[in-house]
GUPA-638413 format. One line per 8 residues: number of its first residue (from 1); their letters; for each residue y negated, z, x negated of C-alpha. Coordinates in steps of 0.001 Angstrom, whole numbers, plus 524288, in hexadecimal, padded with zeros to 5 digits. Each point is the difference from the previous one (the first is absolute). Layout:
! GUPA-638413
NUM	a	Y Z X  ...
! end
This chain:
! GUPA-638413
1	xxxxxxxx	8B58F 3D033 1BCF3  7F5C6 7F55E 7FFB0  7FDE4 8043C 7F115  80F91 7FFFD 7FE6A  7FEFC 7F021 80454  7F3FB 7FB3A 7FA28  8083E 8065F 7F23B  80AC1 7F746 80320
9	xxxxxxxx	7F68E 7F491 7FF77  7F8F0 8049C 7F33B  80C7D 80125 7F9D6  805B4 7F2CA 80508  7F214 7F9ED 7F927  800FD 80994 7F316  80ED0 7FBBA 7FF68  7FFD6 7F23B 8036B
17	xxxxxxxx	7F5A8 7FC59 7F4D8  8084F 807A9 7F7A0  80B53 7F6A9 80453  7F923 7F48A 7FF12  7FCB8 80365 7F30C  80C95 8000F 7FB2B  804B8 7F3D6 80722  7F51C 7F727 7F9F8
25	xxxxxxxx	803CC 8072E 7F2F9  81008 7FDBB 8017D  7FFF2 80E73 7FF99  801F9 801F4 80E7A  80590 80DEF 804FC  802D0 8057F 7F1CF  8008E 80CE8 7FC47  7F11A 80198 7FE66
33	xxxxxxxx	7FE1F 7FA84 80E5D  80A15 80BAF 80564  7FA6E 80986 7F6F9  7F0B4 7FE54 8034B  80422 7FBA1 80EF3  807AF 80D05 80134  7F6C9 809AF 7FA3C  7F490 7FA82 80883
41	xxxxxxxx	807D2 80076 80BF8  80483 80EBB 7FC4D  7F139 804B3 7FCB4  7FC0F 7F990 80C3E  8091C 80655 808B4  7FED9 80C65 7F9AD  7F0F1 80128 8024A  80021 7FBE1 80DC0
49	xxxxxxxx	80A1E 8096A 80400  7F7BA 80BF1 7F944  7F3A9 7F9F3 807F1  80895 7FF8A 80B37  80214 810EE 7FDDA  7F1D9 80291 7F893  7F7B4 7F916 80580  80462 7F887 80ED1
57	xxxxxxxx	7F1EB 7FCF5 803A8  7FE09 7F82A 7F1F3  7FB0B 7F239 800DD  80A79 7F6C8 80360  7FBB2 7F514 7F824  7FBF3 804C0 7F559  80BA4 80034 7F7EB  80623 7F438 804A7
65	xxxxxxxx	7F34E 7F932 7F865  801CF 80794 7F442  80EEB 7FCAB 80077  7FD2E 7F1B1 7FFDA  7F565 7FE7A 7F750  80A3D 808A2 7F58B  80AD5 7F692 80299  7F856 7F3A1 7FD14
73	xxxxxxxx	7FA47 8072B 7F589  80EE6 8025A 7FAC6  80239 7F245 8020C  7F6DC 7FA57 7F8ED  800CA 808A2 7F5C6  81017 7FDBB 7FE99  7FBB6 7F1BA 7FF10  7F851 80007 7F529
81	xxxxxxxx	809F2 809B4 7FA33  80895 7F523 8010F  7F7F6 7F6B1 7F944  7FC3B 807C8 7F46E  80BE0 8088E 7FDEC  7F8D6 80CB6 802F8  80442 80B54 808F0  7F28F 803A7 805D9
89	xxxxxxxx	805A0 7FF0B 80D96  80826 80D79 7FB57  7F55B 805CA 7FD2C  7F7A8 7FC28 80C51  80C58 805D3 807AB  800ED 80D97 7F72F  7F04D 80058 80339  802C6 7FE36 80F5C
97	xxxxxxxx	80C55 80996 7FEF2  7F4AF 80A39 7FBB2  7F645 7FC72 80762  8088D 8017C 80DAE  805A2 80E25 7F96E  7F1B5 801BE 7FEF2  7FA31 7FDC4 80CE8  80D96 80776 8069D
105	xxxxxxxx	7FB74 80ADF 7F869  7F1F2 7FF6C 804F9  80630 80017 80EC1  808AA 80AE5 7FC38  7F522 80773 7F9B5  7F406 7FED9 80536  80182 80260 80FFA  7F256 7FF8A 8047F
113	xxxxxxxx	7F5E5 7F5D8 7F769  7F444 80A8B 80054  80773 8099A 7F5B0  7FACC 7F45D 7F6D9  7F350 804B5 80383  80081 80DA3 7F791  8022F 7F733 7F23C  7F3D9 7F947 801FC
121	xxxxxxxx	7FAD1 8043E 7F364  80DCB 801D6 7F970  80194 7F0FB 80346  7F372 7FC90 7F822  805FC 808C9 7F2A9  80BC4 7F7A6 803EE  7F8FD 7F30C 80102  7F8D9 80279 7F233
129	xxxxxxxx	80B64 803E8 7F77B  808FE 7F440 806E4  7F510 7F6AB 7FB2F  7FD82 806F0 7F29D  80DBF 7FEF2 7FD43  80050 7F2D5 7FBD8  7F676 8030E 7F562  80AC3 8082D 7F977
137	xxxxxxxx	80451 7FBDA 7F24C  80C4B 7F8AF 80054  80A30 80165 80366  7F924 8068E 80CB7  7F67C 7F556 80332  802EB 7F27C 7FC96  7F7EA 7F3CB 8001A  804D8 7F410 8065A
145	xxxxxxxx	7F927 7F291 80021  7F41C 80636 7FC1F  8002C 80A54 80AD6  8022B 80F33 7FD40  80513 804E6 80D99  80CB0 8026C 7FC23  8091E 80B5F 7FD1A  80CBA 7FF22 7F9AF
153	xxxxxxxx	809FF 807CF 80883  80D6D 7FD6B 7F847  80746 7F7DF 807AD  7F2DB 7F743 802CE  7F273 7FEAB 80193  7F79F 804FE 80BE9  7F07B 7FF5C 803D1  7FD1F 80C5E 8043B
161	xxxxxxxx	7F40C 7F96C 80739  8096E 7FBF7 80A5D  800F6 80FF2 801C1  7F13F 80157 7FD1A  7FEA7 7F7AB 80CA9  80522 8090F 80A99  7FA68 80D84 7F7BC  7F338 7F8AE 800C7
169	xxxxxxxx	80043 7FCF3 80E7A  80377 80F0C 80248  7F43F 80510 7F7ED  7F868 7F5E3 80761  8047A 8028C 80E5B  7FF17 80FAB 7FCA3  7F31A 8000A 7FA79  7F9FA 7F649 80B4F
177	xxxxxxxx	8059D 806A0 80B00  7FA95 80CC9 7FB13  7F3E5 7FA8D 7FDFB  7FD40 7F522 808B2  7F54E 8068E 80733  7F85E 804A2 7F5C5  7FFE6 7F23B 7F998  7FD81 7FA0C 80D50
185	xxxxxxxx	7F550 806D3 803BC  7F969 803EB 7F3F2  7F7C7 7F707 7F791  7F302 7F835 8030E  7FE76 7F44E 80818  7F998 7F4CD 7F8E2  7FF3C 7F3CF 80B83  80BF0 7FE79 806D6
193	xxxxxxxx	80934 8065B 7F465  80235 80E22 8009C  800AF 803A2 7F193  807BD 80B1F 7F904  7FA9F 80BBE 7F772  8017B 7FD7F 7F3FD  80A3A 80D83 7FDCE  80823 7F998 80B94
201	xxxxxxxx	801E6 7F29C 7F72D  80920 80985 7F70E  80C86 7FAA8 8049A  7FBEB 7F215 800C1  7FB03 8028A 7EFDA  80D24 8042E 7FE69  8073F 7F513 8064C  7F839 7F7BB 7F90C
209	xxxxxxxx	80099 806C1 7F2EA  80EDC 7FF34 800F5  7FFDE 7EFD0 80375  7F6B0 7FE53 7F38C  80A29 806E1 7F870  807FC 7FB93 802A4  7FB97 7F1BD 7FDCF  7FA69 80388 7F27E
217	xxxxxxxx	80A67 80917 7F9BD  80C2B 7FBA8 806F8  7FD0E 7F077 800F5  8039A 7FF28 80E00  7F669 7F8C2 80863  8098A 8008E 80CCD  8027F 80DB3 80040  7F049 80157 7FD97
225	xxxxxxxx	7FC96 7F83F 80CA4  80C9F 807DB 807A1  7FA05 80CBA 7FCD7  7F213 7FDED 804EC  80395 7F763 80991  80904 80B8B 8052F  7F3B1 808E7 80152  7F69F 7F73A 8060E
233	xxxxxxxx	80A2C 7FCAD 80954  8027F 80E08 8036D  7F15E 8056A 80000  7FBC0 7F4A5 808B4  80A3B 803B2 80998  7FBD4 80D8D 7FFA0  7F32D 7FE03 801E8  7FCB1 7F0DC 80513
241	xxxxxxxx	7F4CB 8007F 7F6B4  7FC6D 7F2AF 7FB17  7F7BD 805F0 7F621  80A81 8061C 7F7CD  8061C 7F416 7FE71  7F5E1 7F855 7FCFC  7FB9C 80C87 7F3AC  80EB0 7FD4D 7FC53
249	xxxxxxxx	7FFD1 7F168 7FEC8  7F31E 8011C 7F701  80731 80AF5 7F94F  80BC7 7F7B1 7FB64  7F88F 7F46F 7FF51  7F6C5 805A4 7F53E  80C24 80652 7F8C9  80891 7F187 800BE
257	xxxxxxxx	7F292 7FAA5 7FBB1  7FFF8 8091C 7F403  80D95 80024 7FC8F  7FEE6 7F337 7FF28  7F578 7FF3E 7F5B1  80618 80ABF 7F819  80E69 7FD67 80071  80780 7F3EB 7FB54
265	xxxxxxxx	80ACD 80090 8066E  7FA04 80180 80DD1  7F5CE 7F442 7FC1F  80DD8 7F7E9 7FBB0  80476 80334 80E02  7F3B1 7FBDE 80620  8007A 7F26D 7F82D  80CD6 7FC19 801E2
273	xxxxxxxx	7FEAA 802F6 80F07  7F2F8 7F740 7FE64  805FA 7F4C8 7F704  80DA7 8008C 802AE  80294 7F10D 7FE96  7F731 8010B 7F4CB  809FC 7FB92 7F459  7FB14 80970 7F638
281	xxxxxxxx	8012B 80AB4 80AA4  80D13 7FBCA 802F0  803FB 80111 7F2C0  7FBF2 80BF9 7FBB8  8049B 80BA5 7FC45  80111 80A96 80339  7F660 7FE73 80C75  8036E 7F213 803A7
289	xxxxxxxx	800BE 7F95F 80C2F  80F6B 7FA9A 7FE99  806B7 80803 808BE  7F793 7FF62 80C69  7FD48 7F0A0 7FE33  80F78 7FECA 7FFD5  800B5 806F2 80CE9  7F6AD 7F848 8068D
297	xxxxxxxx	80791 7F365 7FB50  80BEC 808AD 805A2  7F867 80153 80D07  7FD72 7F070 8018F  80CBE 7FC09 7FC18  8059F 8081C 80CF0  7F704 7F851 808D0  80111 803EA 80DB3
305	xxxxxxxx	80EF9 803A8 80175  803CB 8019C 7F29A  80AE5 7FC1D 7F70C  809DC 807FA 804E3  804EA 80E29 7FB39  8056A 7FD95 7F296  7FC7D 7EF9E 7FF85  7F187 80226 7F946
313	xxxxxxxx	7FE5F 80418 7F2C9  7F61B 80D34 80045  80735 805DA 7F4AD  7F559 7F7FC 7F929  7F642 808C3 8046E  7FF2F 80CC8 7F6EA  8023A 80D6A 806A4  8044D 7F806 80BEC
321	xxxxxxxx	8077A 80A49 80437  7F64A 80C25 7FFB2  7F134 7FACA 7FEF1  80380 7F3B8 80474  809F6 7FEB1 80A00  7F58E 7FB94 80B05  8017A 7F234 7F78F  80D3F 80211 7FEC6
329	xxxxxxxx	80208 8016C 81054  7F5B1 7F583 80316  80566 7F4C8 7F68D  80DB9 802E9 8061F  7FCFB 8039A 80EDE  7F335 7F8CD 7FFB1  7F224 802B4 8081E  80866 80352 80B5C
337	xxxxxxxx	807C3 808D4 7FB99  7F60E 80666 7F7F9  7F839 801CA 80CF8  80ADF 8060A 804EF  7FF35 809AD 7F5A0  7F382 803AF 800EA  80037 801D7 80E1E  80A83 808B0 7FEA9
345	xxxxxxxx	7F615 80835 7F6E3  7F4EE 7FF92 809F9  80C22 80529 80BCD  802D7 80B6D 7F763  7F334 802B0 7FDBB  7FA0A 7FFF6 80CDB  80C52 8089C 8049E  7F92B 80937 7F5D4
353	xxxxxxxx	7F373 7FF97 80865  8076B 800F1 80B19  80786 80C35 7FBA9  7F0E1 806D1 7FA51  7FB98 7FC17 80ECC  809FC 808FF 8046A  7FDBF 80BF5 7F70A  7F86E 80939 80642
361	xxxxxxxx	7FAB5 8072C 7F599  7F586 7FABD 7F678  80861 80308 7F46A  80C21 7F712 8046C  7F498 7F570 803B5  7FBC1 7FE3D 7F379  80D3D 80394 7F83A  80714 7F1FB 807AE
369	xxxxxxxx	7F3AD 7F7A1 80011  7FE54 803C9 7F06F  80DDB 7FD5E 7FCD0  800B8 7F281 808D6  7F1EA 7FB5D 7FAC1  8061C 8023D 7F218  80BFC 7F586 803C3  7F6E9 7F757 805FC
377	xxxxxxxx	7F5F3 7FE67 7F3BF  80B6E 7FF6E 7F64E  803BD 7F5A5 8053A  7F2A2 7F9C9 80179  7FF58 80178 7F054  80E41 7FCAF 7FD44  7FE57 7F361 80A24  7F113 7FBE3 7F9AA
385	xxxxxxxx	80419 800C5 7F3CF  80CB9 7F6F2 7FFFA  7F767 7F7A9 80933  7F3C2 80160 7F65C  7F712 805C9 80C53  7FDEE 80AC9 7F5BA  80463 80320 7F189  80D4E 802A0 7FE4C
393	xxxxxxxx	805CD 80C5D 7FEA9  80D7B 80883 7FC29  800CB 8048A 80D5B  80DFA 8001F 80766  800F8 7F92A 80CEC  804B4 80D3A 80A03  80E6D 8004D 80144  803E8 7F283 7FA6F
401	x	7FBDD 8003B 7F0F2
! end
């Protein structure tokens, strides 16, 4: 019941900027509004009745979050639709269509979380061929903007890193919980770090293997940093080992440090993170600085309250609606409402940590702190990069891009 209510709220917010959207654009309650308004409400409804029969004991906030976050998302997205003529808001709707079908499924299927815990090693063969994939000649893999982490499915494109994600986190959470001890306790003590043998480092080799991949062959520097970041996350809550953490910051810090030297377009990233006001970096291409300075310009025109849903102009801003859209909610709902955003990120993620507090077995533990962590640093790199804190990246922002 207290989920039930907070859902009528989300949807009130999700809704309402969908309705304001259309007033400021003389396009108020057309058939787009009922169409988009209608499905969410439907998908909504139908996933909290199944939790309401699956699962009674789920958390009760948790999808109330994800509900508004998707809605504003929708919003924002049906703006800009508006504004260039495009119908990427159909398309973000047809992706949340699946992905409720998707997680129904998972309720329906999966009764008790520590069945996961058999595939451990079938989810790494899983991991590898969903990132190989995009290597495929077309019209398998495709290359957009530079990046190669796409697959051509027909009817649209897909990164089948956003699948490699949760595969990962099972290998991870299966292999740690089996051999936490053994990693914990093995190894000598140098000072006051307690450091690994050298044939227990051969999952952290692999993670980090996998993030230099896919940095050099596949171009991606977010889903590089997601993928480590993932591990080191996980292994330091299995083990509360400083020391592994700090072998897997020098790890990745001597691959970034090579890549950079060796590859151009990882260097061009680097630069125009570096110089991005420069005018020659700004002008460049491919591997200028353009699209990220225009965001930022985005970000000051919104000031503290913002222009108003549908009053700025963030259609200036390319990709506003998928790499961008951080810009295209914080020159429109300004600092204030993009602090409500992002605390709406860090509730749903610490109801993750609250819900791996509550598993008892290690397993479960590591499985919800793995998959929360992984929200929580995507949007650290999605976030830092429209905000320059770090170089940008193709990332999606969770549930809204």
């Amino acid at each position: 019941n207290v989920e039930a209510v907070l859902l009528v709220l989300a949807l009130a917010v999700g809704i309402g900027a969908n309705m304001l959207v259309g007033i400021d654009e003389d396009r108020a309650f057309d058939s787009d509004f009922w169409v988009q308004g209608g499905t969410l409400v439907a998908l909504v409804l139908a996933f909290h009745f199944v939790l309401r029969f699956r699962a009674k004991y789920a958390d009760p906030v948790i999808l109330p979050i994800v509900t508004a976050l998707n809605g504003i998302g929708l919003a924002m997205i049906h703006r800009l639709d508006i504004a260039e003529g495009t119908d990427a808001a159909d398309r973000q709707l047809l992706w949340s269509t699946l992905a409720v079908a998707a997680a129904i499924g998972v309720l329906f299927l999966i009764k008790d979380h520590r069945i996961l815990r058999r595939y451990t090693y079938i989810s790494l063969i899983v991991s590898a061929v969903l990132l190989l994939l995009p290597l495929m000649p077309a019209p398998i893999g495709q290359e957009i903007n530079g990046a190669r982490i796409w697959i051509h499915l027909g009817f649209g494109t897909f990164q089948p890193g956003e699948i490699a994600k949760i595969t990962l986190a099972i290998f991870f959470a299966g292999y740690l919980s089996a051999n936490r001890d053994l990693i914990l306790l093995a190894g000598r003590k140098v000072g006051p770090l307690q450091l690994p043998r050298f044939k227990d480092m051969g999952p952290m080799m692999a993670a980090w293997a996998v993030s230099i991949g896919v940095l050099v062959f596949q171009r991606d520097l977010g889903s590089s940093i997601l993928f480590f970041g993932l591990f080191m996350a996980m292994i330091y809550v299995a083990t509360s080992r400083v020391s592994w953490v700090l072998i897997g910051l020098a790890l990745i810090g001597a691959g970034g440090f090579v890549a950079v030297q060796l590859f151009s377009h990882v260097a061009l990233r680097i630069d125009s993170w570096l110089n991005a006001f420069d005018p020659e970096v700004i002008a460049r291409v491919p591997g200028g600085s353009f699209q990220v300075v225009n965001g930022l310009f985005g970000l000051a025109s919104g000031g503290m309250t913002g222009t108003g849903l549908g009053q700025g102009r963030p259609d200036l801003v390319t990709y506003a609606n998928s790499d961008m859209i951080i810009a295209a909610l914080g020159e429109e709902l300004g600092l204030i409402g993009i602090f409500a955003i992002v605390l709406m990120y860090v509730l749903l993620v610490s109801r993750g940590f609250r819900a791996a507090l509550g598993t008892r077995d290690g397993f479960g533990k590591l499985l919800a702190c793995g998959l929360s962590f992984t929200i929580a640093l995507q949007c650290f790199v999605v976030i830092g990069g429209v905000t320059r804190l770090i170089p940008l990246t193709g990332l999606t922002t969770p549930f809204m891009s």
